[in-house]
Phi, psi and omega in degrees: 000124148331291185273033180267151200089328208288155178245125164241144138222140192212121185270169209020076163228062127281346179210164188041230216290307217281348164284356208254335152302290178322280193316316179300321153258021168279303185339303173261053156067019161315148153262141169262116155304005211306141153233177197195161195299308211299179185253001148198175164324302173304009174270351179197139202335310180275142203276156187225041171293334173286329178259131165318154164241116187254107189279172201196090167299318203198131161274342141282019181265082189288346160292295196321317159333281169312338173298302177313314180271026186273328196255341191293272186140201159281135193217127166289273187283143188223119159246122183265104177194042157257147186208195188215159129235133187309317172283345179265010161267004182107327180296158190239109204294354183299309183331134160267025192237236240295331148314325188282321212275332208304300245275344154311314180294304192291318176241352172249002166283295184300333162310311158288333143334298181285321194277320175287017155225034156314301203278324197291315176305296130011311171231049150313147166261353177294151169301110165069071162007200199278161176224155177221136200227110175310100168270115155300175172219180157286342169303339172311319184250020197183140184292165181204114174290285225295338189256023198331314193291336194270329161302313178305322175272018159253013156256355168266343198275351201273331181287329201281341192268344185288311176293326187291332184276010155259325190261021179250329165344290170263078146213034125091053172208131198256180188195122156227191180216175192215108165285100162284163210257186170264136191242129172275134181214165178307344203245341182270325190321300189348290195310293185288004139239034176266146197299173172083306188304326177286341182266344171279330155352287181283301205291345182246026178268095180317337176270351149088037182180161158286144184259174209228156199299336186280356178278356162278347197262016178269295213284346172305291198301311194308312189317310182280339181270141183339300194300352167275347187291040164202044183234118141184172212042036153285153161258123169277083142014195102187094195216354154096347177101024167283336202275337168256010174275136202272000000 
């Protein structure tokens, strides 16, 4: 095991990609963190019995941040991968007060998070010191019309993660991002079972498929694990090859 031992906190991980992260390092012997919107574990549906749980009510919310990291403790790992989406609650990211809130939520909620658990990230004892590990999207790497505020901020999350792994780098802390690919989660099915949507998808996938949540948690624990401690300020793909297809 990689992670025995290792303190995770992974923000959203009750459901989908972060839940499917969180499992993957109680697996490898990790302690797990989560935080989630509800006011406790018994507030949802999936049993979360394996992980401490903490709420995060709002990633534009900078008390509830601090409260978490107030409360988190010491952490070897940090996965910034709570989120929104604006538009499928109706709002219009055109907007410019739903523009602002995208890109708070997607890049000045996890900073601030990553900057208030900087020295505990710091003194770390893992082999390739403490990580923070980003979740990205293809808005990262690609203009997206319907989502402008959430794309600037996962295209803003790729500069800001560069900078912390230079100037955080010697306070023995790496920083990377995971671009995901379209991943089907409880927040995508809609979409990807509307008729059509789902097929430009697959065809400009070299792999031929949509990914799936679990395809996220091998490359989060690799990010984190020894064999990664001369990795940081990257972007990783992990999209099945649509982003190099021409």
């Amino acid at each position: 095991m990689q992670h025995e031992g290792a303190k995770v906190l992974i923000t959203g991980g009750t459901s989908g990609i972060g839940a499917a992260i969180a499992a993957a390092y109680v697996a490898d012997g990790a302690t797990v963190t989560i935080t989630g919107t509800r006011g406790g574990p018994a507030d949802y549906d999936a049993d979360l019995s394996a992980y401490r749980y903490l709420q995060l009510a709002s990633m534009e919310d900078p008390a509830a941040i601090d409260a978490v990291a107030d409360a988190v403790g010491d952490v070897d790992v940090l996965i910034n991968n709570a989120g929104m989406s604006m538009m499928a609650v109706g709002l219009d990211e055109w907007e410019p007060d739903i523009f602002a809130r995208a890109v708070n939520m997607h890049l000045v909620g996890g900073y601030r998070l990553s900057h208030a658990l900087k020295d505990r990230l710091g003194a770390s004892k893992r082999r390739g010191g403490g990580v923070i590990t980003g979740i990205g999207s293809m808005s990262s790497l690609f203009g997206i019309e319907a989502v402008p505020g959430y794309g600037a901020g996962k295209t803003g999350l790729l500069g800001l993660t560069r900078a912390m792994a230079v100037a955080w780098g010697r306070h023995n802390i790496r920083a990377n991002v995971l671009a995901l690919g379209m991943i089907e989660t409880r927040m995508t099915k809609p979409a990807l079972d509307y008729p059509g949507f789902a097929e430009p998808f697959i065809a400009r996938t070299p792999l031929g498929r949509i990914g799936q949540a679990e395809d996220c948690a091998g490359p989060a624990l690799f990010l984190s694990s020894a064999a990664a401690s001369f990795i940081t300020g990257q972007t990783i793909a992990v999209d099945g090859g649509f982003s190099i297809q021409g």
